[in-house]
Each structure stands twice: as structure tokens, then as C-alpha cells.
N, CA, C and O of each residue as an XYZ file, in Angstrom:
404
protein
N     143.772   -125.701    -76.510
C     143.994   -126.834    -75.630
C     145.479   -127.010    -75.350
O     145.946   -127.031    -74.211
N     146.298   -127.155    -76.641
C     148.029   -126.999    -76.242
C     148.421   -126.156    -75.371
O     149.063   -126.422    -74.355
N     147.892   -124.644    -75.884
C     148.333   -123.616    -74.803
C     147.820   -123.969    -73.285
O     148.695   -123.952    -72.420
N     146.596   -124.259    -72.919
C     146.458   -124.719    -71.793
C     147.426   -125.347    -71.067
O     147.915   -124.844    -70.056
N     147.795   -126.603    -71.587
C     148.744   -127.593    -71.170
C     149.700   -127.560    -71.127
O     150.249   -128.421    -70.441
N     150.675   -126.379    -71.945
C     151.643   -125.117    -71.717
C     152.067   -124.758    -70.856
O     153.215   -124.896    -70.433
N     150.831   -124.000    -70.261
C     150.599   -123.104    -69.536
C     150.616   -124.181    -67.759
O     151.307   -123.903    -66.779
N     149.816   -125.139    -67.865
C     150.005   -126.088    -66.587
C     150.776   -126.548    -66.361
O     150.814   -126.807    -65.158
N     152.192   -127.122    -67.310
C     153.341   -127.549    -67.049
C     154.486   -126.397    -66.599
O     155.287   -126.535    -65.675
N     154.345   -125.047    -67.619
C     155.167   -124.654    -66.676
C     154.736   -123.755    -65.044
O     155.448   -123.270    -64.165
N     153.622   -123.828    -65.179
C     152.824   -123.416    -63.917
C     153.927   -124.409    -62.308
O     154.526   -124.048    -61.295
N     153.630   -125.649    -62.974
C     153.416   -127.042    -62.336
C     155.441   -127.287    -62.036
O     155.953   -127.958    -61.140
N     156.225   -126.414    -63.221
C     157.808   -126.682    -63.062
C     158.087   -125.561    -62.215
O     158.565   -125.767    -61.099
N     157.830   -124.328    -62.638
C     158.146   -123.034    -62.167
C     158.749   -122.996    -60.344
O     159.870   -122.679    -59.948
N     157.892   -123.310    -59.763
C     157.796   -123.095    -58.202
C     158.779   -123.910    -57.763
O     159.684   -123.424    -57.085
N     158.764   -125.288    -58.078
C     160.134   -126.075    -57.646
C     161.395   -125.724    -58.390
O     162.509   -125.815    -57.874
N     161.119   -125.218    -59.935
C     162.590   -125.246    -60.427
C     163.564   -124.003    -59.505
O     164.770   -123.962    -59.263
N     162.437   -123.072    -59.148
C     163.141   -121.531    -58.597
C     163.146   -121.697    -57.489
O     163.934   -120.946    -56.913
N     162.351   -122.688    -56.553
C     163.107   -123.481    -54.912
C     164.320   -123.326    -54.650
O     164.852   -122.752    -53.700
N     164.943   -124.090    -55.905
C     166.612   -124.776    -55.717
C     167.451   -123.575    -55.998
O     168.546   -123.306    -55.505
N     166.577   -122.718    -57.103
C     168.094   -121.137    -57.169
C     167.627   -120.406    -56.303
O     167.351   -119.393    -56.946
N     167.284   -120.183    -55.042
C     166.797   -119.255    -54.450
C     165.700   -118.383    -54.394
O     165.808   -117.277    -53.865
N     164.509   -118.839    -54.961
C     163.366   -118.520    -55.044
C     162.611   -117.712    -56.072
O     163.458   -117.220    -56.818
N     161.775   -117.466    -56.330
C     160.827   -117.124    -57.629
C     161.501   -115.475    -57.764
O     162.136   -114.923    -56.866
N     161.253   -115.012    -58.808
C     161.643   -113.787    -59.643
C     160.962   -112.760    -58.392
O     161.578   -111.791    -57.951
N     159.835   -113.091    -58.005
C     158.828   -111.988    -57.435
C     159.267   -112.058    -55.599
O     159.155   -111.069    -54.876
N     159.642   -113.086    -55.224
C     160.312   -113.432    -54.098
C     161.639   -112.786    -53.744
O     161.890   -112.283    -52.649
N     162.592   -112.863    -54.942
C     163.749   -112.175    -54.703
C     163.659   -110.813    -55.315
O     164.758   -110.260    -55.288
N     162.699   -110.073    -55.870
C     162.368   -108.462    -55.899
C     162.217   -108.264    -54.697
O     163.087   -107.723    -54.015
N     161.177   -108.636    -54.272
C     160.304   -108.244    -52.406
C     161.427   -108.697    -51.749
O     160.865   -109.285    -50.825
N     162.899   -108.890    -51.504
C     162.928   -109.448    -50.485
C     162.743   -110.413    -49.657
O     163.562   -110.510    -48.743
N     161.720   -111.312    -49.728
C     161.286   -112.243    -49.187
C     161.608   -113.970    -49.049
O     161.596   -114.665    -50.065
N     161.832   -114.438    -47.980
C     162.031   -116.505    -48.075
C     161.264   -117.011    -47.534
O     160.703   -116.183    -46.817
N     160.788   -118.103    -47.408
C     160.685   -118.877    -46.506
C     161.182   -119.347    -45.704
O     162.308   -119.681    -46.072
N     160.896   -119.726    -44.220
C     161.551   -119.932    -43.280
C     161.595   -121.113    -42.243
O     160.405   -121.424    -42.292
N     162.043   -121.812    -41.515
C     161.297   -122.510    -40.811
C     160.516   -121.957    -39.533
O     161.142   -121.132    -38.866
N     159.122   -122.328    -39.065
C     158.233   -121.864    -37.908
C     159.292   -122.258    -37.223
O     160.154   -121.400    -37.413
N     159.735   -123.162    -36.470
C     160.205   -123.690    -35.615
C     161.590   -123.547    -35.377
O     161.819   -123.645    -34.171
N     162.706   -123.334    -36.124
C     163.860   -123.174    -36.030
C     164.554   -121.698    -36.265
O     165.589   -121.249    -35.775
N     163.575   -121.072    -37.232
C     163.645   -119.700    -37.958
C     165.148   -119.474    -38.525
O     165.991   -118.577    -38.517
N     165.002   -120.832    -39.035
C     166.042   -120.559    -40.533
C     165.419   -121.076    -41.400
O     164.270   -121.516    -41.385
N     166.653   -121.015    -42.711
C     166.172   -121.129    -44.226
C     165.870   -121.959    -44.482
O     166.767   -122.746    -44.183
N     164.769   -122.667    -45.087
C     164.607   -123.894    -45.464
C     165.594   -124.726    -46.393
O     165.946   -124.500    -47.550
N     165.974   -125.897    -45.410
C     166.634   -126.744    -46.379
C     166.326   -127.241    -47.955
O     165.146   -127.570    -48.083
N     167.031   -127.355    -49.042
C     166.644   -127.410    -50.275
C     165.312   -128.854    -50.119
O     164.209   -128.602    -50.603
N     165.465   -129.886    -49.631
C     164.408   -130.746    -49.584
C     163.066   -130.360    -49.156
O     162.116   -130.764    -49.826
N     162.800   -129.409    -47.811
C     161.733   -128.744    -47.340
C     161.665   -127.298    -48.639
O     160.527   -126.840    -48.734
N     162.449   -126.788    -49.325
C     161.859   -125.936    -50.441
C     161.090   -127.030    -51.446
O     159.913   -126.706    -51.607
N     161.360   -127.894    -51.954
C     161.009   -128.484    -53.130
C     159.552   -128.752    -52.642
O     158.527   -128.381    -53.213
N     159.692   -129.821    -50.899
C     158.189   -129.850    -50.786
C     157.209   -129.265    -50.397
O     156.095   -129.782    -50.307
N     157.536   -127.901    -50.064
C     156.897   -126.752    -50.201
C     156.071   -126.229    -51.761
O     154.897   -125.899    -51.930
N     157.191   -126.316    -52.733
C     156.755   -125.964    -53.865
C     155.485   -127.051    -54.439
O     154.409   -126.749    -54.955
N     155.978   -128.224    -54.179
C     155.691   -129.354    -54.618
C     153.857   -128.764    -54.044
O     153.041   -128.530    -54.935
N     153.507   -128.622    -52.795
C     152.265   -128.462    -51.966
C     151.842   -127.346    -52.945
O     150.827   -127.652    -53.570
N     152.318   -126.209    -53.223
C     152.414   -124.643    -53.574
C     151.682   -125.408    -55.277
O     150.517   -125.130    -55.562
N     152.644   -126.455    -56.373
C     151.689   -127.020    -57.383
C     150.307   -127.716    -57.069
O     149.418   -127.738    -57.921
N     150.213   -128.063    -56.304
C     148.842   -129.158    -56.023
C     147.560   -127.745    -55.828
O     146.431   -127.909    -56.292
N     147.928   -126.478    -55.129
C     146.862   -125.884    -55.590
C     146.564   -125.136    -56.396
O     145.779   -124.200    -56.240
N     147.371   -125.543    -57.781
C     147.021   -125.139    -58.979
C     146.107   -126.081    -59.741
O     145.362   -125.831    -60.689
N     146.377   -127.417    -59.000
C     146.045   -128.512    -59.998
C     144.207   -128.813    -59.274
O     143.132   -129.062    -59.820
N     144.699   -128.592    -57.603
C     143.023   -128.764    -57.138
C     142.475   -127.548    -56.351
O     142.399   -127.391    -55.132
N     142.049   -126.585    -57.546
C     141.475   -124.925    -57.430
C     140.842   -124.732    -55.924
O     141.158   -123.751    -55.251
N     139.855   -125.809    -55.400
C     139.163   -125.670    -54.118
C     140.497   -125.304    -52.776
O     140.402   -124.433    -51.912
N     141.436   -126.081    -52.936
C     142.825   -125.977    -52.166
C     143.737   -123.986    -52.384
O     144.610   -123.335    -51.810
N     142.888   -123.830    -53.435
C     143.466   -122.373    -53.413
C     142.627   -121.453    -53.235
O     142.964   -120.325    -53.597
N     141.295   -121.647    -52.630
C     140.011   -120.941    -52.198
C     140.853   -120.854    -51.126
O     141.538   -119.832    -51.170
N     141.078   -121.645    -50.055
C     140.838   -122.141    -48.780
C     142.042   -121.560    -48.515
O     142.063   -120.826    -47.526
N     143.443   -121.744    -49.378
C     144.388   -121.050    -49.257
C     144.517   -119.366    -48.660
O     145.018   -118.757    -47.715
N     143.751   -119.116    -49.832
C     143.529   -117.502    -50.112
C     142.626   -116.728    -48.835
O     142.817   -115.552    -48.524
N     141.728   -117.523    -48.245
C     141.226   -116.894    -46.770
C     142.343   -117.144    -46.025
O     142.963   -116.104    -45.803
N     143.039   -118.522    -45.362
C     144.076   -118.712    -44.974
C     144.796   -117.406    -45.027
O     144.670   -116.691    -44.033
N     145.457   -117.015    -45.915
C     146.619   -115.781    -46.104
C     145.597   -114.354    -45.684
O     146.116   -113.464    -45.010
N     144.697   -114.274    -45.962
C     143.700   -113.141    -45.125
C     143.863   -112.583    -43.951
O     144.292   -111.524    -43.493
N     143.148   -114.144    -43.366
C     142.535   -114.062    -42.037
C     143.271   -114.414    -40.992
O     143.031   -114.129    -39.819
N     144.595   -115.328    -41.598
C     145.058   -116.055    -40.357
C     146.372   -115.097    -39.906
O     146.969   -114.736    -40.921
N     146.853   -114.697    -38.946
C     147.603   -113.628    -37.704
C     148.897   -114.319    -39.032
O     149.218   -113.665    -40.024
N     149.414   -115.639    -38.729
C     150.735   -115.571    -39.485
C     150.500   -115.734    -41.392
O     151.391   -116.258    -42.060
N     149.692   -115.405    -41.800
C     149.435   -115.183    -42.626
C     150.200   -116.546    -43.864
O     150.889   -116.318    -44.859
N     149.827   -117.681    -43.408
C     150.471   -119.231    -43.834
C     149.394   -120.207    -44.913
O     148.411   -120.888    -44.622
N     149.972   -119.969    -46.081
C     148.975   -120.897    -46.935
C     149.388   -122.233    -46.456
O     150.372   -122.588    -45.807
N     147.935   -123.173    -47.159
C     148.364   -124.517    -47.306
C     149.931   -125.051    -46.787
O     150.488   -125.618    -45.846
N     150.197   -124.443    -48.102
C     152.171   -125.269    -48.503
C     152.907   -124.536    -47.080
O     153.696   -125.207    -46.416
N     152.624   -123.329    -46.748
C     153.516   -123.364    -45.566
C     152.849   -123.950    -43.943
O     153.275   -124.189    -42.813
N     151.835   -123.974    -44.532
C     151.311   -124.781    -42.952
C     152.057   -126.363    -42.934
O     152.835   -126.583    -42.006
N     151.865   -127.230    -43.750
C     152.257   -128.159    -43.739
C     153.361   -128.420    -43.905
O     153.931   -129.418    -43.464
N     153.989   -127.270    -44.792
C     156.000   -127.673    -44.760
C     156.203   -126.602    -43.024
O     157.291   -126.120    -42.709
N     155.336   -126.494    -42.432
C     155.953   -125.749    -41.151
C     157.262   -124.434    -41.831
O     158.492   -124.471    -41.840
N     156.564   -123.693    -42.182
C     157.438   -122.455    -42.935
C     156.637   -121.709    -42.931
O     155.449   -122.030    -42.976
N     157.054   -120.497    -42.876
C     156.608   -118.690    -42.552
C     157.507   -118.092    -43.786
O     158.663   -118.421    -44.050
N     156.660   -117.094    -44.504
C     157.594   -116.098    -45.594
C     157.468   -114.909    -44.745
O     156.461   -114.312    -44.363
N     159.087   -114.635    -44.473
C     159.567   -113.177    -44.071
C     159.923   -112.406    -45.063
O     160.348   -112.761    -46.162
N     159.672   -110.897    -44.501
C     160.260   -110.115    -45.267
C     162.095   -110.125    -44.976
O     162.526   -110.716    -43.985
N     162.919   -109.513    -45.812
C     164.266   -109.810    -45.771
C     164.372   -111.355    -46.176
O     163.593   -112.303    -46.278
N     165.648   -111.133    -46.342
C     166.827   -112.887    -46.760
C     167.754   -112.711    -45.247
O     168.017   -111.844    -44.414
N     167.921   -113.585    -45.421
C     168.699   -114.212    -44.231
C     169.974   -114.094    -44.987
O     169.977   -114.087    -46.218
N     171.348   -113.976    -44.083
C     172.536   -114.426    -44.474
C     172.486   -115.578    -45.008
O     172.845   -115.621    -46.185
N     171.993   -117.003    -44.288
C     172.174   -118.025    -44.784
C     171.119   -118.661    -46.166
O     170.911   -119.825    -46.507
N     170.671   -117.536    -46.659
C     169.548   -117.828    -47.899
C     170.038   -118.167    -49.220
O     170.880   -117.436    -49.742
N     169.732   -118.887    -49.638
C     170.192   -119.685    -50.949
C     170.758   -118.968    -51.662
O     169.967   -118.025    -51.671
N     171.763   -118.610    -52.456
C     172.303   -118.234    -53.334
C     172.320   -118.471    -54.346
O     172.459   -119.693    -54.287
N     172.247   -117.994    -56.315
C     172.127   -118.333    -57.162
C     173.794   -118.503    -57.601
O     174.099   -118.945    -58.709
């Protein structure tokens, strides 16, 4: 049961804490940011957090990461949940102006 609850907190810290240094371990291997749809730059540190912030909620409500997971399938820009609603696209490459650690 501890380990569970372990395991959900840092699930639940992870995604926002690595927002603010420039993105998750597996994000900055690939290359890859988030972006804005609309402006096609880097997301400001406030639009990362509530990105991440969306990105925890479908850990916490599993049906939200069904729905996700066809989402990233099926759909042409290939946009979960958290980036539909923070209006953000993950490209391949970093931008000049991409967060720095």
C-alpha cells in the first residue's frame, strides 16, 4: 500500500517538476517539446505546468487515459488530452528558444 502511494506521488510530482527544467528525461533524449498550436513557440513556463498539471489528472482518472491513448492513434496531430486543452503540439527537435536547464 506505501509503495503504491510512492509510486502516485512521484508519478503525480514528476511531469510538473521536469516542466520547469526543460522537460522529462525521455523528452530531452528524443529531442522533443511542446509547443504552442497557435503561435508555434515554446510554451511559456505557466502553460508547461498546466499542461503537466492535465498530463497528472490522467494518471489519477485511468478512463481520461483510455481516451487519451486513441486520441494519440487516431487523431492527424496526434494531441492527448493535456495538449488539446493547453492548445500545444509535441515536435520533434527543440527550438532555440526551449527551456534550458
Amino acid at each position: 500500500m506505501h509503495a503504491a502511494i510512492v509510486a502516485l506521488v512521484v508519478a503525480l510530482v514528476y511531469e510538473p517538476a521536469t516542466s520547469l527544467t526543460g522537460g522529462t528525461v525521455g523528452k530531452r533524449l528524443m529531442r522533443v517539446e511542446a509547443i504552442s498550436v497557435w503561435e508555434s513557440r515554446p510554451l511559456s513556463m505557466q502553460e508547461l505546468v498546466v499542461r503537466a498539471a492535465l498530463i497528472d489528472l490522467q494518471i489519477v482518472l485511468f478512463p481520461l487515459a483510455i481516451r487519451t491513448a486513441a486520441w494519440v492513434l487516431w487523431a492527424p496531430a496526434r494531441q492527448g488530452l493535456a495538449d488539446r486543452l493547453a492548445r500545444s503540439v509535441v515536435i520533434q527537435g527543440r527550438s532555440p528558444n526551449a527551456h534550458k536547464v
